[in-house]
VEXRO-480509 format. One record per residue (C-alpha): residue number from 1; x, y, z. Coordinates in steps of 0.2 Angstrom, whole numbers, plus 5000, padded with zeros to 4 digits. Example, Ala and Ser with C-alpha at 12.3 -4.5 7.8 and 13.67 -1.06 7.14 Angstrom:
<nodes>
@resi = 1 | c1 = 5062 | c2 = 4978 | c3 = 5039
@resi = 2 | c1 = 5068 | c2 = 4995 | c3 = 5036
</nodes>
This chain:
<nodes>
@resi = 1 | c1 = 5196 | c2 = 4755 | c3 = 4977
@resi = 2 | c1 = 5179 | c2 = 4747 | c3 = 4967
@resi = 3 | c1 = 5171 | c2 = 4753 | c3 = 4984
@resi = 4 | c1 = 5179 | c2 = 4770 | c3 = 4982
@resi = 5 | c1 = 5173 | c2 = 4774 | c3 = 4968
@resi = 6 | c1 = 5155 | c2 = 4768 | c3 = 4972
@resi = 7 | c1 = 5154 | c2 = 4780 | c3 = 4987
@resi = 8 | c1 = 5160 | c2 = 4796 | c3 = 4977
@resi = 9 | c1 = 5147 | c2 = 4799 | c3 = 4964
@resi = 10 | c1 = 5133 | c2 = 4797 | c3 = 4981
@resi = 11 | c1 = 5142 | c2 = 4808 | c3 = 4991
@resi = 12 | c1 = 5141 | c2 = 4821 | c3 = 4978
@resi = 13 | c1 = 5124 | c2 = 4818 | c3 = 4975
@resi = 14 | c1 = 5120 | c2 = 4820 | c3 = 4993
@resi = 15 | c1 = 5131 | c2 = 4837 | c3 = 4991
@resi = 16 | c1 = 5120 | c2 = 4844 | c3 = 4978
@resi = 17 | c1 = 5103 | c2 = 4836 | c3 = 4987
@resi = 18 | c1 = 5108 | c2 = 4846 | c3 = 5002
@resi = 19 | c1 = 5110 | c2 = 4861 | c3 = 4994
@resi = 20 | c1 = 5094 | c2 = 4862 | c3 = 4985
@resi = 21 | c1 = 5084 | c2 = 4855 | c3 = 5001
@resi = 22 | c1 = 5074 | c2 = 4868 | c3 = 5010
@resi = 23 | c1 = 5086 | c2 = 4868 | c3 = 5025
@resi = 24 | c1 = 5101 | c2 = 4873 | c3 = 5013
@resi = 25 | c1 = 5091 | c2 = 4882 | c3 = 5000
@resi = 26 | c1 = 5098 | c2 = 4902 | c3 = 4999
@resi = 27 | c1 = 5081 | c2 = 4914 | c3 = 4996
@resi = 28 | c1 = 5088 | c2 = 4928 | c3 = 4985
@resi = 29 | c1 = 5082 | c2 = 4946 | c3 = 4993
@resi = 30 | c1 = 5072 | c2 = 4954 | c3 = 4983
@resi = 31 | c1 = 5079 | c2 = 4967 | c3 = 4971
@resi = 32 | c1 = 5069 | c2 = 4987 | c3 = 4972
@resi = 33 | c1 = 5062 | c2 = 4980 | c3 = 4956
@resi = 34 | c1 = 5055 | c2 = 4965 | c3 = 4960
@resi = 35 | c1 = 5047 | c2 = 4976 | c3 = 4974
@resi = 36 | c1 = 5040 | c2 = 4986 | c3 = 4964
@resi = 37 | c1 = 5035 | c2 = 4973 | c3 = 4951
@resi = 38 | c1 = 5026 | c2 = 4962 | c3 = 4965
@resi = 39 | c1 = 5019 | c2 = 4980 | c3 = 4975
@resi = 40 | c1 = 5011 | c2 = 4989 | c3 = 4962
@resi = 41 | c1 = 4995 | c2 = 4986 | c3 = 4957
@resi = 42 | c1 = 4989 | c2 = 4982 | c3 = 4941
@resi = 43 | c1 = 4974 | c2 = 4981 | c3 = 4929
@resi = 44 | c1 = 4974 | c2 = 4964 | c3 = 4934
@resi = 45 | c1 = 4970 | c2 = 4967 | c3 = 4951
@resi = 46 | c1 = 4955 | c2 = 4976 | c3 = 4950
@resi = 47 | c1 = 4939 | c2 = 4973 | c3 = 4938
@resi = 48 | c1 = 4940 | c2 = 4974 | c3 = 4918
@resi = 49 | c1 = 4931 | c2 = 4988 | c3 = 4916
@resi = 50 | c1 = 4939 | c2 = 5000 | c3 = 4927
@resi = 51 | c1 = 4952 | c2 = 5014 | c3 = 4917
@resi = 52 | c1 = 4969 | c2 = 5016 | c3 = 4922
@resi = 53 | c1 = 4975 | c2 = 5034 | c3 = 4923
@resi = 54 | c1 = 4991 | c2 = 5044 | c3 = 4928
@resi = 55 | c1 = 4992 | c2 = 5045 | c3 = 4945
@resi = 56 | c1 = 5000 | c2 = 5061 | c3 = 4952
@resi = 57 | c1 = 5015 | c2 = 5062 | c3 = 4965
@resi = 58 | c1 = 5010 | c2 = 5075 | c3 = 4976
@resi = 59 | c1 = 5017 | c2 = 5072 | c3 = 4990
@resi = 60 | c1 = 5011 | c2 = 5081 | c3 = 5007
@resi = 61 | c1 = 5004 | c2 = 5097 | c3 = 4996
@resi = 62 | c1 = 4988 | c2 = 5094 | c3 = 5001
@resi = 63 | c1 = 4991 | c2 = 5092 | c3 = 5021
@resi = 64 | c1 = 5005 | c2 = 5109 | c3 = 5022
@resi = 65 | c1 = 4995 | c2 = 5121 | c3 = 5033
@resi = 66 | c1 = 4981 | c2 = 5112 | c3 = 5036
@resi = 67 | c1 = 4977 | c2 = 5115 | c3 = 5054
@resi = 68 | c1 = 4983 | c2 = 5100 | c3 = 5063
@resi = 69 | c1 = 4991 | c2 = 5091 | c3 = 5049
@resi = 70 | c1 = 5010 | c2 = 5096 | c3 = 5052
@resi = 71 | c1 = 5017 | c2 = 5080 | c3 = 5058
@resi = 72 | c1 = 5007 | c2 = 5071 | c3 = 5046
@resi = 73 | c1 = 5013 | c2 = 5081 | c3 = 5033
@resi = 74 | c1 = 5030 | c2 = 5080 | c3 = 5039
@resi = 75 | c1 = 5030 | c2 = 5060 | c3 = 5037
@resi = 76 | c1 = 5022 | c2 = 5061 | c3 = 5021
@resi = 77 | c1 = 5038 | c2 = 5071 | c3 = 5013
@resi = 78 | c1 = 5050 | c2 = 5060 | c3 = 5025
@resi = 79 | c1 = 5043 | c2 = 5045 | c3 = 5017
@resi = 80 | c1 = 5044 | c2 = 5052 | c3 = 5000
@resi = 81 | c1 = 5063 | c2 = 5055 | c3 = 5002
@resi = 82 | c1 = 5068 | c2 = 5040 | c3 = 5012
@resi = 83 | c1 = 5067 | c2 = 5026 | c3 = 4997
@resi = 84 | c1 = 5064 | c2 = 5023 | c3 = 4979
@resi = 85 | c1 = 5047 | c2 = 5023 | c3 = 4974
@resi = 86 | c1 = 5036 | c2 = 5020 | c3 = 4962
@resi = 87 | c1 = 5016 | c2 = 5025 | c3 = 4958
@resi = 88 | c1 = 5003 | c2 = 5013 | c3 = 4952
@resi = 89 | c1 = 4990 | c2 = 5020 | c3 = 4939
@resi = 90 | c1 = 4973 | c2 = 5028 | c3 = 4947
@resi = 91 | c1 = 4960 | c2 = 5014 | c3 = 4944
@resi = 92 | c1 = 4943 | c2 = 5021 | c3 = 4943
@resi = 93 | c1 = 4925 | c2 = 5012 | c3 = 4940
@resi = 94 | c1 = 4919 | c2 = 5027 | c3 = 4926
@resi = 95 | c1 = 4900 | c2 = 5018 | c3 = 4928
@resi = 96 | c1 = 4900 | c2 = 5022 | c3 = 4947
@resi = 97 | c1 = 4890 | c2 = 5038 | c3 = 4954
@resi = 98 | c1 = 4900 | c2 = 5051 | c3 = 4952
@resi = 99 | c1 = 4915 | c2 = 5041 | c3 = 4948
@resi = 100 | c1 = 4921 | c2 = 5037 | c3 = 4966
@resi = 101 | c1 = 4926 | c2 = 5021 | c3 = 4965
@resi = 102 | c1 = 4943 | c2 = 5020 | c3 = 4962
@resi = 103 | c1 = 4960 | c2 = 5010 | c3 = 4966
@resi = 104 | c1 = 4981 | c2 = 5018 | c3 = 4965
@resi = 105 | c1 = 4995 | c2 = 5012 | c3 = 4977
@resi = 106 | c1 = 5014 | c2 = 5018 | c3 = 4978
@resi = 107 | c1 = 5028 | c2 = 5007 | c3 = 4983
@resi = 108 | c1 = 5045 | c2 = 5014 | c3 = 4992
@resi = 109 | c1 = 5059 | c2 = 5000 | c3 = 4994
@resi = 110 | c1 = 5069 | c2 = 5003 | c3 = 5009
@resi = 111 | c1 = 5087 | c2 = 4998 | c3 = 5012
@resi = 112 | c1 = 5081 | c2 = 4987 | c3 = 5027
@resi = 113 | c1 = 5067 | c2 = 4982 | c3 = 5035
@resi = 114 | c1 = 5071 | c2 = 4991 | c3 = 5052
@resi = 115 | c1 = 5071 | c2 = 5009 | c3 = 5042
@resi = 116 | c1 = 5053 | c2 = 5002 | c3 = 5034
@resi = 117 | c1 = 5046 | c2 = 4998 | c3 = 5050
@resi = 118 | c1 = 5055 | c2 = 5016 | c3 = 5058
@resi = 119 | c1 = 5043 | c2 = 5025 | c3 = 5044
@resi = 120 | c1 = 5028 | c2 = 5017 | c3 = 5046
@resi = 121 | c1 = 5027 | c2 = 5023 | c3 = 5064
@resi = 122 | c1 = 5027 | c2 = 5042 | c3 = 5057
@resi = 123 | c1 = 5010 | c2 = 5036 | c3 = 5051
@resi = 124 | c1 = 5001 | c2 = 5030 | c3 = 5070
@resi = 125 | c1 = 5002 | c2 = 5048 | c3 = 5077
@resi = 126 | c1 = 4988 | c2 = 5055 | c3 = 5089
@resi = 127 | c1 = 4976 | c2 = 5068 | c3 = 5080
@resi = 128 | c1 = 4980 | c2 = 5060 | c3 = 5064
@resi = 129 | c1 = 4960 | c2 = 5058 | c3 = 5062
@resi = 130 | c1 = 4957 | c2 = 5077 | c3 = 5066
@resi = 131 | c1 = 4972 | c2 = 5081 | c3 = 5050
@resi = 132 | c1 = 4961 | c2 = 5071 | c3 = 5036
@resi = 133 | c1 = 4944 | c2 = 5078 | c3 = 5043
@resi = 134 | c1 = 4953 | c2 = 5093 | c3 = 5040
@resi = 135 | c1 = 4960 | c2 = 5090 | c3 = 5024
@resi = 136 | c1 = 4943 | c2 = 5082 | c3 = 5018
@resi = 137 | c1 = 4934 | c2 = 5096 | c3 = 5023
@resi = 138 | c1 = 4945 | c2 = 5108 | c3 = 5014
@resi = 139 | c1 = 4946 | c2 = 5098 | c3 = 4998
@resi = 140 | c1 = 4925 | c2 = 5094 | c3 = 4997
@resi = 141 | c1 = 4923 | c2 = 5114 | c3 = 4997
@resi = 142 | c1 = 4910 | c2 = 5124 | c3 = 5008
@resi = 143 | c1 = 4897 | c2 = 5114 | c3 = 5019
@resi = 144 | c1 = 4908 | c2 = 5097 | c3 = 5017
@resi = 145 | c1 = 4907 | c2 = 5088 | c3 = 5034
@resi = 146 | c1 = 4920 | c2 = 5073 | c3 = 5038
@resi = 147 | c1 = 4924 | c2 = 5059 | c3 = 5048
@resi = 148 | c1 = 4939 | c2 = 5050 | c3 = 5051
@resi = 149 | c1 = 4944 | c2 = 5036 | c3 = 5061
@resi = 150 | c1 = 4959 | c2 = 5025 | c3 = 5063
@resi = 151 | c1 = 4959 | c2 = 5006 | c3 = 5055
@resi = 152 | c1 = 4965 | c2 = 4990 | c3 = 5065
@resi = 153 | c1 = 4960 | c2 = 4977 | c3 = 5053
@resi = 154 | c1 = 4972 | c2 = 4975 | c3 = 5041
@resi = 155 | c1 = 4980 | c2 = 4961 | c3 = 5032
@resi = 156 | c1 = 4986 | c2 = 4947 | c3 = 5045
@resi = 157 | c1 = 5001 | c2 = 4944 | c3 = 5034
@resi = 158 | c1 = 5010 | c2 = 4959 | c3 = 5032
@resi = 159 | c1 = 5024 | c2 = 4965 | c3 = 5045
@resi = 160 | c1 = 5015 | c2 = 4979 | c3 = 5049
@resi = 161 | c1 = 5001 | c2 = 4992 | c3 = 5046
@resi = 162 | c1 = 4992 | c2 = 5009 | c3 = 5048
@resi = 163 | c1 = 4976 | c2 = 5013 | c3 = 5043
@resi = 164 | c1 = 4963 | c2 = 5027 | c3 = 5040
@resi = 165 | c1 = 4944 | c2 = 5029 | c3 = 5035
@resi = 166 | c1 = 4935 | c2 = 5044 | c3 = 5029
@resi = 167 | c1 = 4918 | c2 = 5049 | c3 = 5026
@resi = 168 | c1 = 4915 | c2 = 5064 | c3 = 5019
@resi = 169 | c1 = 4897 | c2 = 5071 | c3 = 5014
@resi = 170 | c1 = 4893 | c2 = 5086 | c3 = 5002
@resi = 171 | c1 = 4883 | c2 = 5091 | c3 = 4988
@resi = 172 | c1 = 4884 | c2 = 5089 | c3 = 4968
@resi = 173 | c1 = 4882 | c2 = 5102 | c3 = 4954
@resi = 174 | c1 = 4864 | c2 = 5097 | c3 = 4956
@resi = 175 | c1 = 4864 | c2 = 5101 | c3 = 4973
@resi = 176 | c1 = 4863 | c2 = 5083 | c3 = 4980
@resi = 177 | c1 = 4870 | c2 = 5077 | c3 = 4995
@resi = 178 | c1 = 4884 | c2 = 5065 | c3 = 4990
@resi = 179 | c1 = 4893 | c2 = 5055 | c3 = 5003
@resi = 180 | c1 = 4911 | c2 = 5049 | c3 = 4999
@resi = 181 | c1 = 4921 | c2 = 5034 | c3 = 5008
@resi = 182 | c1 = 4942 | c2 = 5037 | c3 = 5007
@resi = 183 | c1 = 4951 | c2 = 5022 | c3 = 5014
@resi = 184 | c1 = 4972 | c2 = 5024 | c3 = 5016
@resi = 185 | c1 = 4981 | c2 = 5011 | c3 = 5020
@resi = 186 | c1 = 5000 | c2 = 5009 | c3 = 5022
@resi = 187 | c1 = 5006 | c2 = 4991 | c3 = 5024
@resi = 188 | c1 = 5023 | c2 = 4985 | c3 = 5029
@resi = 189 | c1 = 5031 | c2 = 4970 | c3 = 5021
@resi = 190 | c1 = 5050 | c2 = 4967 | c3 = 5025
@resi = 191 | c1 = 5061 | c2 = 4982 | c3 = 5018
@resi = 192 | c1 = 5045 | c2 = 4988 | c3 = 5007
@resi = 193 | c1 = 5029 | c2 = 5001 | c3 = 5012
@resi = 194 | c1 = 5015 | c2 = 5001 | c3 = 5001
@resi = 195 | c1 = 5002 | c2 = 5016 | c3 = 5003
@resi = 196 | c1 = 4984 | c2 = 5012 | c3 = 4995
@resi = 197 | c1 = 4972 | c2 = 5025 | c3 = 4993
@resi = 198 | c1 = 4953 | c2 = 5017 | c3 = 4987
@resi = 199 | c1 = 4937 | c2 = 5025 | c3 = 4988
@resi = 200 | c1 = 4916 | c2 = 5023 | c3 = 4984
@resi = 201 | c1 = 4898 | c2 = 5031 | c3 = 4986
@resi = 202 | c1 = 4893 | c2 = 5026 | c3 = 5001
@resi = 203 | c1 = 4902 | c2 = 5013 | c3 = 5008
@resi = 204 | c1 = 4919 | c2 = 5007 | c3 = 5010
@resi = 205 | c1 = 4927 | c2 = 5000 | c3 = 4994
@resi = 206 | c1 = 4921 | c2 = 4982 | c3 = 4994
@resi = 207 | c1 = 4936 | c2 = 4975 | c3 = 4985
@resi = 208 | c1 = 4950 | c2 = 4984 | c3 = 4995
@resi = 209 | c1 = 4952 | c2 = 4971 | c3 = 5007
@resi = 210 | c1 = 4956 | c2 = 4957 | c3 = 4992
@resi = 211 | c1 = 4968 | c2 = 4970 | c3 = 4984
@resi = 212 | c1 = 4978 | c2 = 4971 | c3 = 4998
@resi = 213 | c1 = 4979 | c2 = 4956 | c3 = 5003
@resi = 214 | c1 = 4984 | c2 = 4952 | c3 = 4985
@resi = 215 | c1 = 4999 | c2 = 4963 | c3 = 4984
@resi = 216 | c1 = 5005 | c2 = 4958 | c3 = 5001
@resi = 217 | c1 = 5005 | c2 = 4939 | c3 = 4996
@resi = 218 | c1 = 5015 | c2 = 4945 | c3 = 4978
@resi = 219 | c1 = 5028 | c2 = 4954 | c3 = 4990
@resi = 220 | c1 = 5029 | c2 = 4940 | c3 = 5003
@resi = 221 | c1 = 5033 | c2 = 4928 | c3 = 4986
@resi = 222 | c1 = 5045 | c2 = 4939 | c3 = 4982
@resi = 223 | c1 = 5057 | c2 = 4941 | c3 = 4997
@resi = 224 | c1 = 5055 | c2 = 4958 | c3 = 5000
</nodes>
């Protein structure tokens, strides 16, 4: 009986050793607000100095009736629809030429990872490149030129991903030629899609790739 009762306590400490190994630990899934909390960006993820400002949901207004842009358009507004979401502020470097430099993402939290993955696919559709010259060309005004091309190179981490770059030229109220760089990103990580829009003068955005792979690794921490 001494014996007993030596073995008892141990084999309730092995119990509760068991259940807070690794091996028998139980990952909470991520609530939609810890999503969003983990997904959005914030002013912490981009330099001090730049603003934040309201970012505008506006869905696929801008790609409705633009030649070639109608099954881009149509994913933009099922995306929209098929999940909660939630828009970051517009981040913009004020003390950059003409004010290009900027950051904004919106996060959508899906019921599971398979309708996540389903939507991202509406996003890697041919002529997608010729839509956004399209839409860029239509937005810059008369005699704005555009180029678009597809993005392979995204965040190792993530589940999944879709990327875009465009260049856009035009000219100032002074008449100079100003040349515009527009990186979208979509990234998959489990049940969550994360859209970031950032652009500059000239070049890509050189702190996009750290901002994502930022965000990713906050969504990855948190189960999503």
């Amino acid at each position: 009986m001494r014996h007993a009762r030596t073995i008892a306590p141990l084999v309730g400490l092995l119990v509760v050793v068991g259940f807070l190994s690794p091996a028998g630990a139980r990952v909470r899934a991520a609530t939609n607000q810890d999503i969003f909390s983990a997904g959005l960006l914030t002013h912490a993820d981009v330099p001090a100095a730049w603003t934040p400002s309201k970012q505008t949901d506006t869905s696929g207004k801008a790609y409705q009736g633009v030649k070639g842009c109608k099954q881009l358009a149509a994913s933009i507004e099922a995306l929209r629809h098929a999940a909660p979401h939630k828009l970051s502020p517009t981040f913009t470097d004020n003390s950059s030429p003409h004010q290009l430099t900027s950051a904004a993402n919106a996060v959508y939290a899906f019921k599971s990872s398979a309708a996540a993955a389903k939507l991202l696919v509406g996003f890697r559709i041919p002529g997608a490149t010729a839509c956004l010259e399209n839409v860029a060309k239509k937005g810059g005004g008369k005699g704005t030129s555009a180029t678009a091309t597809q993005t392979t190179n995204g965040p190792a981490s993530a589940d999944g991903f879709v990327g875009y770059s465009v260049t856009l030229q035009g000219s100032d109220q002074s008449g100079a030629t100003v040349t515009a760089v527009l990186d979208i990103d979509v990234v998959r990580v489990g049940r969550s899609l994360v859209g970031f829009s950032f652009g500059n003068e000239g070049t890509p955005l050189s702190q996009a790739p750290g901002i994502v792979d930022t965000v990713v690794s906050r969504l990855k921490a948190a189960n999503a």
